[in-house]
C-alpha positions in Angstrom: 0.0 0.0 0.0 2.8 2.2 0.9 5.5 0.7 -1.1 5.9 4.7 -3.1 5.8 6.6 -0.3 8.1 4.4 1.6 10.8 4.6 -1.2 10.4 8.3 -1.6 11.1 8.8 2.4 13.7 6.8 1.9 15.6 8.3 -0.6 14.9 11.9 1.0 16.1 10.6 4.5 19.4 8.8 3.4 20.5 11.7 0.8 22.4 14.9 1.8 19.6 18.2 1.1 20.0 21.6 1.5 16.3 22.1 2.9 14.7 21.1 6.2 15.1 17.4 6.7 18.9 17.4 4.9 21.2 15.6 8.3 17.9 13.9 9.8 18.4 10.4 11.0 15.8 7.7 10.2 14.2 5.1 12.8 13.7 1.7 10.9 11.0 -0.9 11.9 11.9 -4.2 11.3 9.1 -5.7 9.1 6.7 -7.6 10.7 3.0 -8.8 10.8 2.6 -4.9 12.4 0.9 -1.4 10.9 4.6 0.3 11.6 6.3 -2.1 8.4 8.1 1.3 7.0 10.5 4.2 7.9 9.9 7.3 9.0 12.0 10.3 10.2 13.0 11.4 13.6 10.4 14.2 13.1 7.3 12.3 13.2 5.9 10.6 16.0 3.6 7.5 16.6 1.8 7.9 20.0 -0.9 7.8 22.4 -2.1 10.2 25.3 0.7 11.1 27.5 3.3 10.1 25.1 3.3 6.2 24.7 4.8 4.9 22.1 2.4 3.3 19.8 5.1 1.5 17.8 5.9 -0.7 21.0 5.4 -4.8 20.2 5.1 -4.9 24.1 1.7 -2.9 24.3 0.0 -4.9 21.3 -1.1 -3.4 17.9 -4.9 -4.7 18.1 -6.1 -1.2 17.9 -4.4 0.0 15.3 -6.4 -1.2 12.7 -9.5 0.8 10.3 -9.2 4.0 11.0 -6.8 4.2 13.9 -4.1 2.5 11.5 -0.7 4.8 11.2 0.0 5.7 7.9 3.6 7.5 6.9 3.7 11.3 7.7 6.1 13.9 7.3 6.1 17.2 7.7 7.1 20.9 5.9 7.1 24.6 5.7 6.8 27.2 3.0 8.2 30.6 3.4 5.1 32.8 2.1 7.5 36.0 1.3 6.3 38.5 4.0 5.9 38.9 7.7 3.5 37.8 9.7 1.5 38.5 13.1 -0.9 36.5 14.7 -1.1 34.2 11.3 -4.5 32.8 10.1 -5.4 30.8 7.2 -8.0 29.6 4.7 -8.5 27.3 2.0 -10.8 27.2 -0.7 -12.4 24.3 -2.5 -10.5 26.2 -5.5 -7.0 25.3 -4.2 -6.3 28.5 -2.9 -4.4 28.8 0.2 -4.7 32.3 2.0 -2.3 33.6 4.8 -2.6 37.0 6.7 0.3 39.4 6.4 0.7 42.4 9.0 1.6 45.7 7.6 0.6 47.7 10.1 -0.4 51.6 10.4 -0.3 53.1 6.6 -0.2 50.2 5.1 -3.2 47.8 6.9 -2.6 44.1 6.4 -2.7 41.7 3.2 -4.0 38.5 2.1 -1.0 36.3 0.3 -2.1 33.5 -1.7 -0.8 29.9 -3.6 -2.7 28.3 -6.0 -0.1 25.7 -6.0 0.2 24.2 -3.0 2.2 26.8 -1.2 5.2 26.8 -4.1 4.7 30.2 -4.9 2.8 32.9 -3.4 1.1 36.2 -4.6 0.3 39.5 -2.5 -3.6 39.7 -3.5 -4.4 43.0 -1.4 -7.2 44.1 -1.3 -5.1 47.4 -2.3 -6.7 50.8 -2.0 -7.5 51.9 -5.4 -6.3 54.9 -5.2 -3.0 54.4 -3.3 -2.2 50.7 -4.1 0.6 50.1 -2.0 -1.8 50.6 1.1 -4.9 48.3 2.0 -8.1 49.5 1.7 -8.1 49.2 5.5 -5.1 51.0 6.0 -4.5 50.2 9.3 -4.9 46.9 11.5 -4.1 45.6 14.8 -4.9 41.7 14.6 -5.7 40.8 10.3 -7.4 37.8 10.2 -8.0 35.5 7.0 -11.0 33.0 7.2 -13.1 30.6 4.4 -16.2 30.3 4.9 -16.7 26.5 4.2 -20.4 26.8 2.6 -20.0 29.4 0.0 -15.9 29.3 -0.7 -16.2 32.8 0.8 -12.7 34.5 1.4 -13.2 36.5 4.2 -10.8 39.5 6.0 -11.7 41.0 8.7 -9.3 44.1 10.3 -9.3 45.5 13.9 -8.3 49.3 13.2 -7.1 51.3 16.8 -8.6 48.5 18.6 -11.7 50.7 18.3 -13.6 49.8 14.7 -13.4 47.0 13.4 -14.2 46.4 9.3 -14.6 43.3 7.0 -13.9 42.8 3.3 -14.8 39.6 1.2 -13.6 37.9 -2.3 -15.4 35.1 -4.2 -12.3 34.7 -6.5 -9.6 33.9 -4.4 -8.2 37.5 -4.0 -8.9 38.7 -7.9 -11.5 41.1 -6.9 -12.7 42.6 -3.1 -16.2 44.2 -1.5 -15.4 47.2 -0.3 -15.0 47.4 3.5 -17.8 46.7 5.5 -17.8 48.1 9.2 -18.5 45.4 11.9 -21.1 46.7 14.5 -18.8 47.8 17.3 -19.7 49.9 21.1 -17.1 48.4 23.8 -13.6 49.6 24.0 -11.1 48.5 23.2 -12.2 45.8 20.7 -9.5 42.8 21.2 -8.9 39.2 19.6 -11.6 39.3 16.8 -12.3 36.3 15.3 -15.4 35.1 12.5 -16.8 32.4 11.6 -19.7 31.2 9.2 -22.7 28.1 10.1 -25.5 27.7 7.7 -28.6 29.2 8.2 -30.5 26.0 9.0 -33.2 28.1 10.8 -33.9 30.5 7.9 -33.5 33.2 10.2 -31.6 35.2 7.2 -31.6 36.3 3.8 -28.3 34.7 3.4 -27.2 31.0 3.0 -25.3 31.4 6.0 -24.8 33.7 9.0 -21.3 35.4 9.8 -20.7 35.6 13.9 -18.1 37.7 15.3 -16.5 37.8 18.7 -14.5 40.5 20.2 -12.4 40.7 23.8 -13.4 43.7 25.9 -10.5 43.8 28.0 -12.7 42.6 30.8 -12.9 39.7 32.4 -16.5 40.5 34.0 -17.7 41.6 30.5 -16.5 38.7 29.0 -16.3 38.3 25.0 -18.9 39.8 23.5 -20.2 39.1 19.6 -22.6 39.8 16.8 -23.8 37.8 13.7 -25.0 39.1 10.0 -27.7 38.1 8.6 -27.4 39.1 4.9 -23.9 38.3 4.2 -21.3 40.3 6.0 -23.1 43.5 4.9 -24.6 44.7 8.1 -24.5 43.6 11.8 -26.4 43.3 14.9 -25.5 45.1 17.8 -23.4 43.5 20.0 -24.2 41.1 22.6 -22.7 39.2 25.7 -21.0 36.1 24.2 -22.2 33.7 27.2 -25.3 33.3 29.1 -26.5 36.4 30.9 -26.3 36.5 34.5 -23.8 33.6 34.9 -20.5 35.0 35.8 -18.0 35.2 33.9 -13.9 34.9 35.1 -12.0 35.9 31.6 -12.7 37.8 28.6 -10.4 36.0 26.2 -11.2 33.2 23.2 -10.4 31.3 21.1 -11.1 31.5 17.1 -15.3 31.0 16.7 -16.2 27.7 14.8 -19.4 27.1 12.7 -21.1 23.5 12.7 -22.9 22.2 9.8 -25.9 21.5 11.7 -26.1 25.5 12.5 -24.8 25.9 15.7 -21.6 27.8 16.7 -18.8 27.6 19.4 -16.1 29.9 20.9 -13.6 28.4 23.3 -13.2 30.2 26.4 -12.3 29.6 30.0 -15.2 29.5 32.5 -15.0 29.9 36.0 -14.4 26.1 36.7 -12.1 25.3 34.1 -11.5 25.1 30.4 -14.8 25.5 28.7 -16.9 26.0 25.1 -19.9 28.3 24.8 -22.5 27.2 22.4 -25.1 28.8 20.5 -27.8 27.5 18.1 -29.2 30.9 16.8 -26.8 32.3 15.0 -24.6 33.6 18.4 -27.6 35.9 19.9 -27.8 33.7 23.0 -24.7 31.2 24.1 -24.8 28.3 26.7 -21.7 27.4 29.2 -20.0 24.2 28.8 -17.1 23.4 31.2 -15.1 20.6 29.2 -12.7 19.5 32.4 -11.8 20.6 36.1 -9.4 17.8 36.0 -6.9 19.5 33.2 -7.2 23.7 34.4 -5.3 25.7 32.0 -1.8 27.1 32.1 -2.1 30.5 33.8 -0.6 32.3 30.7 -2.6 30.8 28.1 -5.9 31.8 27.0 -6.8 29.3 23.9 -9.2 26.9 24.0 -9.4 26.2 20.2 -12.6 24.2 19.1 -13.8 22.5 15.7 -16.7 21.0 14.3 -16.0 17.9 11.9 -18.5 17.0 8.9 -20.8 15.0 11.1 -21.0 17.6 13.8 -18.8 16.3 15.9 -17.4 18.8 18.5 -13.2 19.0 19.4 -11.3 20.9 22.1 -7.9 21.9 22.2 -6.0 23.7 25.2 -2.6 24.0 26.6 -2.6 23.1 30.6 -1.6 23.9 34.0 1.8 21.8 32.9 1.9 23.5 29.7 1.3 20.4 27.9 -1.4 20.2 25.0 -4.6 18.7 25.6 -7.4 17.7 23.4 -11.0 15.9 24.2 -14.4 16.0 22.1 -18.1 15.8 22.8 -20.9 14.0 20.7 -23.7 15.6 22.4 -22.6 19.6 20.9 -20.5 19.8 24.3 -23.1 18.9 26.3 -20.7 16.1 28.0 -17.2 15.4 27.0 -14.5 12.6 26.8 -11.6 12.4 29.4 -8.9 14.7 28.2 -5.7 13.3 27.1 -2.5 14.9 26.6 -1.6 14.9 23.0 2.2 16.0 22.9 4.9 13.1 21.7 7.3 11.6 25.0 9.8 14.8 25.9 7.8 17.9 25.1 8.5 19.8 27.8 6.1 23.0 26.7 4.1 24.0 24.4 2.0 27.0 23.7 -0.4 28.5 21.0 -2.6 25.5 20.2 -5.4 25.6 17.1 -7.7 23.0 15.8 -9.1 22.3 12.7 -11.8 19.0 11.6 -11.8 17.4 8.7 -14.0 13.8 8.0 -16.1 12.6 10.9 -13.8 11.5 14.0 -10.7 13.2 11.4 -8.8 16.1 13.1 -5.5 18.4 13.1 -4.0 20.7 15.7 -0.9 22.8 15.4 1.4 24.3 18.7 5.1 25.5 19.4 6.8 23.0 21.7 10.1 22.9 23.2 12.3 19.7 24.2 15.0 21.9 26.5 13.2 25.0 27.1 15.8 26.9 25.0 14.5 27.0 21.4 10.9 26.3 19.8 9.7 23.9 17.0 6.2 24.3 15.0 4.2 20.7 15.6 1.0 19.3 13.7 -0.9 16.1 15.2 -3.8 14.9 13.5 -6.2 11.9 15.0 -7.8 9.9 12.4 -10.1 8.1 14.7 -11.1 10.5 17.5 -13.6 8.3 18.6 -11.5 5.7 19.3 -11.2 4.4 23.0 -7.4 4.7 22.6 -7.0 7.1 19.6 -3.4 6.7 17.6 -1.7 10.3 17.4 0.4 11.3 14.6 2.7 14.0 15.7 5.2 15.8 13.0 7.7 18.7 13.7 7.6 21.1 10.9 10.6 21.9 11.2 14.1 20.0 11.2 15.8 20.2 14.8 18.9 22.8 13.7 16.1 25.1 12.3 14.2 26.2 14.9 11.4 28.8 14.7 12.1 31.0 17.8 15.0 31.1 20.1 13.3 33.1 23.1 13.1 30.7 26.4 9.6 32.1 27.1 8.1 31.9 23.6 5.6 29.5 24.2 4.5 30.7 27.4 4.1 34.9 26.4 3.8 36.8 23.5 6.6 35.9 20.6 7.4 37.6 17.8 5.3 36.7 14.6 3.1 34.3 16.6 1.8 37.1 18.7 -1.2 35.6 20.0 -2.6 32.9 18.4 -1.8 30.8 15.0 -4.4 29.1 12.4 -5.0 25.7 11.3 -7.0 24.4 8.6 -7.7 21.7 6.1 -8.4 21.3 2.3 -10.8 19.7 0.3 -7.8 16.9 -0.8 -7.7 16.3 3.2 -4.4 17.9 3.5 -3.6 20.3 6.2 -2.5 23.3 6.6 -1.3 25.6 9.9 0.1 29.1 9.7 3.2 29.9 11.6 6.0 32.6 11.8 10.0 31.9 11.7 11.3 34.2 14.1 14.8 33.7 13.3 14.0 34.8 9.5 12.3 38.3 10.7 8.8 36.8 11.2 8.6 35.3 8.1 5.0 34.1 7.7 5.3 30.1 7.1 2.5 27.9 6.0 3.2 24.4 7.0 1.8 21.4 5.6 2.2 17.4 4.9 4.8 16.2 2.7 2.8 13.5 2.9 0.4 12.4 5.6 -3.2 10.5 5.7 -6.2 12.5 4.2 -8.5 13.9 6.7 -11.2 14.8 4.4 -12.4 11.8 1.7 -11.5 8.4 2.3 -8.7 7.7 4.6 -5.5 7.1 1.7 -2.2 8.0 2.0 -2.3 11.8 0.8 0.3 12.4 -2.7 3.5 13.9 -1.6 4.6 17.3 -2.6 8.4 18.6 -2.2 9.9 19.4 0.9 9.8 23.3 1.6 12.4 24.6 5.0 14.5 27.9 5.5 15.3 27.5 1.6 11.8 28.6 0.6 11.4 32.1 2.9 12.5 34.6 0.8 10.5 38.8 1.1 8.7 40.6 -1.9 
């Protein structure tokens, strides 16, 4: 079944390159009646919670069969030939990969795009028409890219001043723009904005879907407030409290909004007893509290709890801990209950920050973080689960980048505010099953990086070895 991508891994692991994986040494299985008959590099790990080693004879291989079975992974990055800050991503059913780019007062952020698979990349604006070497939001604090699933809707939405707040669309992949449409706006400042799209199962609309913002305060009592459109991004409601009113409310932060195709929405967010996902299931006018665990508090610094909604409606939760490990659990029920958490970090992580989570296929998911092994430089990590419903789900963990090529060298990066990844990174995943997380490389002047499978097992489609496309690494980060 493998018998390509085996010899391809091969040949890339035992020849000398000049890009990420050039000096990498190789762990071979000796062939056997087991799901681990092929070689894979010392990037990619085969695990279960807490770090066990899933290629262990002693622990039995029963399990790993359907779709818990390990397929061959390995992992990349593509320089995207700008800086970054607080990178976000979407795909379109097109092919079209879209990456935020900061550029800050008198310039505003832009959306860069590949319609190759991240081997080249083009600055697609929007530019102001009249000064094109601006945006037409010339200004922004936090730029955020987002797809909306349903309608291949590219959209942008800019925080200007951490006062207004405006949002632009393109149904061409970047060719052409809406103007800028302001977002409804009244608390100060407006903080960590994030959008998300659901179909408008309710026909509450005049839209095929409805667009839900939320926005940080800056107060933990206020909590995160948000508002939804109706009629495609054009106009907004007022805001409103983003969890139920009159329960209280101990932080203000969140984590990026998810749509469900059953017409709900979540936000991760800590509650008062723990890490926790607020529901809605009319459009995000009124939200429910959902504590996921009281057994796995989160890290004092972090603020993420990242959520996704596979096809089937499946909800996933992803948060970094009190012992700044990654943890991920998932609900059936739309969060109502949840499953234990496990910790989803290969043996020797030692910390990890800035987790995301995307979901592919029913059960399918990906989730990208910076870890570090000595608490002296940071890596960028993917992990996908292919069978999240599994009693004893098989994680695939792959660093993105080689071990002499880190992406930050600050001892505190994952645990505070560092350099390109500011506060939060993106991860999502295209209609091949192939995904995609955006990163920064620090140590190449926030260069935004987009970082992918070489190869890896589809998480959208049936479950198949995905093709391979070349390796990327420092080679590919070049600026415009």
């Amino acid at each position: 079944m493998f018998r390509g991508v085996i010899l391809t891994l091969l040949l890339l692991l035992s020849a000398p390159l000049s890009g990420c994986f050039g000096d990498e040494e190789t762990v071979e299985v000796i062939p056997d009646a087991n799901p681990f008959s092929f070689t894979y590099a010392n990037t990619t790990w085969y695990h279960y919670g807490g770090g066990v080693d899933a290629n262990n004879a002693s622990l039995g291989w029963n399990n790993l069969t359907g779709n818990n079975t390990p397929f061959p992974a390995l992992a990349t990055y593509y320089g995207i030939g700008a800086t970054t800050f607080e990178p976000t991503i979407g795909v379109t059913s097109r092919g079209g990969i879209h990456f935020s780019s900061y550029g800050g007062t008198g310039s505003g952020s832009m959306t860069y795009t590949s319609m190759d698979q991240g081997q080249t990349w083009t600055n697609m604006g929007p530019f102001n028409p009249l000064v094109t070497s601006m945006g037409q939001v010339p200004s922004s604090n936090d730029p955020y890219i987002y797809v909306d699933p349903w309608t291949d809707r590219l959209v942008k939405f800019d925080m200007h001043a951490l006062t207004a707040m405006f949002v632009e669309y393109s149904d061409d992949d970047g060719k052409t723009w809406s103007i800028p449409f302001t977002a409804e706006g009244y608390y100060l400042p407006q903080d960590h904005q994030s959008i998300a799209s659901m179909p408008d199962v309710n026909g509450i609309g005049n839209n095929e879907v409805i667009y839900v913002f939320c926005i940080n305060t800056g107060s933990s009592a206020l909590g995160p407030q948000c508002s939804r459109s109706l009629d495609g991004a054009h106009t907004w409601d007022v805001q409103r409290p983003g969890y139920p009113i009159g329960v209280a409310q101990c932080s203000g932060l969140h984590a990026h909004v998810a749509g469900s195709v059953d017409g709900s929405v979540y936000r991760g967010n800590p509650s008062c007893d723990g890490p926790a996902v607020y529901r809605s299931i009319d459009g995000g006018y009124t939200w429910t509290e959902h504590t996921i665990t009281t057994n796995a508090s989160m890290a004092s610094n972090s603020h993420e709890i990242a959520t996704a909604v596979d096809s089937a409606g499946g909800l996933h939760a992803f948060w970094i801990a009190v012992d700044n490990k990654p943890y991920y659990a998932n609900s059936k029920d739309k969060g109502d209950t949840w499953s234990d958490p496990i910790d989803v970090a290969p043996a020797g992580i030692r910390g990890t920050g800035y987790p995301t989570i995307y979901a592919g296929e029913d059960g399918r998911v990906a989730f990208a973080y910076i870890g570090t092994w000595e608490d002296e430089t940071w890596d960028g990590f993917m992990g996908v689960i292919t069978d999240a419903w599994n009693d004893k789900p098989l994680i695939t963990t792959t660093q993105v980048n080689s071990h002499d090529d880190p992406l930050d060298e600050d001892p505190t990066c994952g645990y505070a505010r560092c350099g390109g990844f500011g506060d939060f990174i993106d991860i999502e995943i295209d209609d091949e099953g192939r995904p995609w997380a955006a990163m920064a490389n620090d140590l190449f002047g926030q260069s935004g990086i987009a970082t992918t499978y070489v190869t890896g097992p589809a998480l959208f489609g049936e479950l198949r070895q995905l093709p391979e496309i070349p390796l990327g690494g420092p080679d590919t980060i070049y600026f415009e």
